[in-house]
C-alpha positions, 0 to 999 in steps of 0.5 A, a space after each residue: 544553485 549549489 548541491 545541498 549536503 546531507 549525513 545520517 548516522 545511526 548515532 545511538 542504535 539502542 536509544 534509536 536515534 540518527 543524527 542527521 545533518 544538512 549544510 547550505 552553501 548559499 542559504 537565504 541571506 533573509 534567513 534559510 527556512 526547512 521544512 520536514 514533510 507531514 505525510 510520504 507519498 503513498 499513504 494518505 494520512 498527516 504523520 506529523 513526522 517532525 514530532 521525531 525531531 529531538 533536538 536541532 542545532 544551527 551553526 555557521 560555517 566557522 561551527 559557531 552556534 546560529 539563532 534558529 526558531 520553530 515557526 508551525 509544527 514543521 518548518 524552521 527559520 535560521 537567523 542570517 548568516 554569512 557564508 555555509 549553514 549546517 543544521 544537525 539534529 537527531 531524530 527519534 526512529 522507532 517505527 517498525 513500518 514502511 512509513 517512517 524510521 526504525 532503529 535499533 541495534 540489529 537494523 534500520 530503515 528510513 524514509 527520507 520524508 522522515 528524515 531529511 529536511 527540505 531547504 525551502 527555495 532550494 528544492 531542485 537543487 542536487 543533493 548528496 547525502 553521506 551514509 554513515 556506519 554506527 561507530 563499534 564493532 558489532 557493526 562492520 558487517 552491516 551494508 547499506 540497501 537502496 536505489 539511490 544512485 552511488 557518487 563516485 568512490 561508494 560501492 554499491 551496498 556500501 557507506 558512504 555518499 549517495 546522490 539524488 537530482 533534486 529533494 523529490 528524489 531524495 525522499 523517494 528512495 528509502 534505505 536498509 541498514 543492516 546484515 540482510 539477504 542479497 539476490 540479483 536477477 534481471 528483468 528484460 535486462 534490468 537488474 532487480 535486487 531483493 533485499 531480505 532484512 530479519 531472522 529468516 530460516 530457509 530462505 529460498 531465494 531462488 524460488 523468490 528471484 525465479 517468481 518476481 522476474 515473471 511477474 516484473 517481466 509481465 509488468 514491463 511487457 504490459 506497459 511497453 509490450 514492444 520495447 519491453 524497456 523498463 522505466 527504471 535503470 535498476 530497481 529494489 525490493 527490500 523487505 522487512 521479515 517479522 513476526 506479524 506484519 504485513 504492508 508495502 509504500 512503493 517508491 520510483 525505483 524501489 518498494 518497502 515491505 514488511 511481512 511475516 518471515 512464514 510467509 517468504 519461501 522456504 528451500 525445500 517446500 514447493 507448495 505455494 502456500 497462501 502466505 507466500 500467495 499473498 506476499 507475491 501479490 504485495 510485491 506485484 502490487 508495489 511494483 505496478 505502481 512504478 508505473 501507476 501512481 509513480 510516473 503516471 499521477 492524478 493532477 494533484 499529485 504533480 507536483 507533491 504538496 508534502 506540508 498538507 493533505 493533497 486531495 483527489 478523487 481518483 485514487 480508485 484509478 490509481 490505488 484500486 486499479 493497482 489492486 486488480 492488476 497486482 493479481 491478475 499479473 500473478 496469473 498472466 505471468 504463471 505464478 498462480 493458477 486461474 483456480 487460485 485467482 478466482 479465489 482470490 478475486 472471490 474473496 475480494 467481492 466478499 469483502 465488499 459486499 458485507 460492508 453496508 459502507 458501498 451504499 453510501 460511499 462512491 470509489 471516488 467520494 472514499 477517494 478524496 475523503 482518505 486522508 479523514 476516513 480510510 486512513 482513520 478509520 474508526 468502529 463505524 467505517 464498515 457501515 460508512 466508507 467503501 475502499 477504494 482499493 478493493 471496491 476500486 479493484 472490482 470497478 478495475 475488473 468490471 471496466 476490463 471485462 466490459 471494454 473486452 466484451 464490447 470489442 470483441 478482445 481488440 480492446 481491454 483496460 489494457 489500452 487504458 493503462 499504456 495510453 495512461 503510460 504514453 501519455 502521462 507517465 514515460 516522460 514524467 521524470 524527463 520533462 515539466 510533470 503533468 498528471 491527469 485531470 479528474 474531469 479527462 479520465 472518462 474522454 482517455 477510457 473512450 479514447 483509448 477503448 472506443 467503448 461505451 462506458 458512460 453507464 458504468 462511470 455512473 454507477 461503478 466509480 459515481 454511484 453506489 449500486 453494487 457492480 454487477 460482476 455476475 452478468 460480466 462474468 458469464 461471456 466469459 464463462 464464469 459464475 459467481 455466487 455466495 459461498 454459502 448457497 450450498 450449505 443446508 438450513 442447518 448453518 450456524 446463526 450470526 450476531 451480524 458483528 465481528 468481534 476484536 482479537 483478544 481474551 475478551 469477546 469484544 464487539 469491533 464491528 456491529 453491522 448496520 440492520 444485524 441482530 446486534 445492533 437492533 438489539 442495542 449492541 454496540 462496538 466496544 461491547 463486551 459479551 460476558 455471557 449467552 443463555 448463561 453460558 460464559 462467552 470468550 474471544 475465542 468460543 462465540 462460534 462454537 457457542 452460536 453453533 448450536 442455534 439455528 437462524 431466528 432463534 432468540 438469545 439472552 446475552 449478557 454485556 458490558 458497556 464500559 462498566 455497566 452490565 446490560 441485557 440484551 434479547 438477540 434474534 439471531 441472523 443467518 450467517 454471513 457471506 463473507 465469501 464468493 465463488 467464481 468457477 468456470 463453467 462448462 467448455 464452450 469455446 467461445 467462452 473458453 477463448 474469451 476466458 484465456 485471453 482476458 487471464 493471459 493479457 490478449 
């Protein structure tokens, strides 16, 4: 089967539009069909990404104009030819996330599901794609940031031709266009770059490079902690610096982030702020994933339907145990303080806990339902849904601590995770790929552990009960408890809703059981006034501060355009935080605490 050829071009930066062409050599006789993926990889939802396509053109071989017809809302049919067939298009790029494309005068970005289009019979075919510079002189100091391998004559950074062994790997290494920040370092040996893209003053990459080759060592060590060899030749984090923003997609060899440029380090400022705390545990996050959902997948996943939903239930497994380790590595590799871990671990279980969502959602129900649910969630979703990420990342951590106390430390999730590796994931991309069945999961924790775990599937991953993390805690010699517990009676009351950001004091979430809601408040809401006094986005707290819980209050509201009244009891203040604390120094539980944060 003969390569299939790509270009992309930064045809109109200030219109942000590519142009992009592919080109069969030997197409369908019956009539060559393409198809552009509806979702990427990593992010549940259907994007419809065809909705991008502005114009698209076939021709043969000779440049004559070929027939071509739309026949579903991403697939094309060419008319027979003889010979070659190229299709140009251009591609609207207006996306400023991880998931898409973004063009415009000072940068891009692109993910290949968004713009190349898969030739249907051919996709494990080569492919080459030609990576072209915006034509003017504004231009020639841009470079080109990505993990897909060179062809020969392309320098690394540069234009020009790209190659990937199939369309799976073409679309699964994104591309940074533009001027950008460039460090190197390596990780037991493998080079990792770093790839800052937008204004950033005082960049203190450095600090960033030193910081990222703890936690990627630390990973590497986990998954192959006799090798230490990585499963990538070479690997980039490249990363979008703007005003507000915050995500990340990991890709086989490669993540793309986008951040707030006050959260990256700056030379100079040694403290580790809580931006900079929380950019790192992206980073760890994305990269752990080179590991657990990119080599090591759920069946469903193995191969990628990219023209539908691909529904699984394990994406606490996948999504949810990333979540606890992209933490816990922070702290194993010395990034953070255990001090500073707790408090992150705390603020998660207080996450969890105030949605009313975990008593009837499981992790594996929020699982399958992610592409209807978590990935569009409305109003309601804090009172119907529970994250697989973060409740999936407490089922991570109650599974852990279990495993260790069952085994006296000669076992941990730890185990899971390399038999997971060995078994599903080292050989993924060599070989026929197979993911794992929902129904083996539990057979693999027993397994690889010799724990008892049954009771804790049931209730943790299969039920709704909250986990009990207090009394997991305690051979361990940590507490946990509300943040609140020490504050006196004299605390401020609470409406039990949040409110949206904005000048408006808008209701975005009215919580099941709170005061708002039994007195008829609703999500979309408008507070005008309490007790006559006029309530802003900005001073409901300072006005509820006055009151004491229980009290009772006149509020003014509008719904759409009607004003309503409501008499509100108010409810005592949220938890909306937990504490977790080392206590005492018994060594037992001392010991027991260091080789669970230092990975023994």
């Amino acid at each position: 089967m003969k390569p299939i050829r790509y270009s992309i071009v930064p045809k109109q930066p200030a219109a942000h539009l590519f142009e992009v062409t592919v080109t069969v050599a030997d197409p369908d006789p019956a009539g060559q069909r393409f198809m552009l993926p509806v979702w990427i990889p990593g992010s549940y939802m259907v994007r419809e990404f065809a909705r991008n396509i502005v114009t698209l053109r076939a021709f043969n071989d000779a440049g004559r104009k070929v027939r071509i017809a739309k026949t579903d809302k991403h697939t094309w049919q060419a008319a027979p030819v003889k010979g070659a067939l190229t299709l140009r298009y251009e591609v609207y790029a207006w996306d400023l996330s991880v998931r898409a494309a973004h063009l415009d005068d000072t940068t891009g970005f692109f993910n290949g599901t968004s713009v190349f289009l898969a030739v249907e019979g051919h996709e494990d075919a080569a492919c080459v794609v030609d990576i072209r510079r915006p034509d003017g002189a504004q231009y020639r100091q841009w470079r080109v940031a990505t993990a897909l391998p060179e062809a020969r004559g392309t320098k690394r950074y540069g234009f020009g031709e790209y190659r990937a062994q199939n369309y799976d790997e073409l679309i699964d290494h994104p591309v940074t266009l533009g001027e950008f920040a460039l460090a190197t370092f390596k990780a037991h040996g493998v080079p990792h770059d770093i790839v800052i893209a937008g204004r950033v003053v005082g960049l203190d990459m450095p600090r960033l490079a030193a910081d990222l080759k703890r936690i990627c060592e630390a990973q590497i060590a986990l998954f192959e902690p006799k090798s230490k060899k990585a499963p990538v030749d070479r690997y980039v984090f490249m990363t979008q610096a703007v005003t507000d923003g915050y995500g990340g997609l990991e890709h086989r060899a490669s993540t793309a982030l986008i951040c707030n440029r006050s959260d990256l380090p700056v030379a100079g400022l040694e403290a580790m702020t809580e931006g900079y705390r929380t950019y790192l545990g992206l980073c760890s996050h994305e990269y752990f994933h080179t590991w657990n959902v990119k080599r090591i997948k759920p069946a469903a996943f193995a191969p990628y339907d990219l023209s539908r939903e691909n529904t699984t239930s394990l994406l606490w497994l996948f999504e949810g145990f990333t979540s606890y380790y992209d933490d816990l590595i922070l702290v194993r590799s010395g990034v953070i303080s255990p001090d500073d871990y707790f408090g992150l671990v705390g603020k998660v279980v207080g996450g969890v806990l105030r949605g009313s969502g975990r008593f009837r959602q499981t992790v594996a129900e929020s699982s399958f339902d992610a592409w209807v649910k978590y990935y569009r969630q409305d109003e309601n979703a804090a009172n119907a849904i529970v994250s697989y990420y973060t409740k999936g990342s407490l089922v991570a951590l109650a599974f852990d601590l279990s495993i260790r106390a069952q085994t006296g430390h000669r076992k941990s999730l730890d185990d899971v995770m390399r038999l997971l590796w060995q078994r599903y994931g080292r050989d993924f991309y060599h070989g026929k790929p197979v993911g794992i069945d929902e129904a083996d999961v539990e057979a693999l924790f027993a397994e690889a552990t010799g724990a008892d775990l049954a009771e804790l599937f049931a209730e943790g991953v299969h039920g709704t009960a909250d986990l009990p993390l207090a009394e997991l805690l305690k051979p361990f010699g940590v507490s946990l408890k509300p943040a609140q517990d020490a504050q006196a009676k004299s605390s401020p009351a609470s409406l039990g809703a949040r409110v949206r950001n904005g000048a408006d004091c808008t209701l975005a979430v009215v919580h099941d059981g709170s005061a708002a809601q039994k007195a008829g408040l609703s999500a979309g809401d408008v507070l005008v006034a309490i007790d006559g006094l006029r309530v802003t986005g900005s001073n409901l707290d300072t006005l509820l501060a006055r009151y004491l819980p229980g009290a009772k209050v006149e509020v003014h509201a509008f719904r759409r355009d009607e004003l309503r009244v409501a008499q509100v009891e108010l409810d005592a203040p949220e938890v909306t935080r937990y504490v977790l604390e080392a206590t005492g120094d018994k060594a037992a539980p001392r010991k027991a605490r260091e080789r669970w944060l230092n990975g023994r």
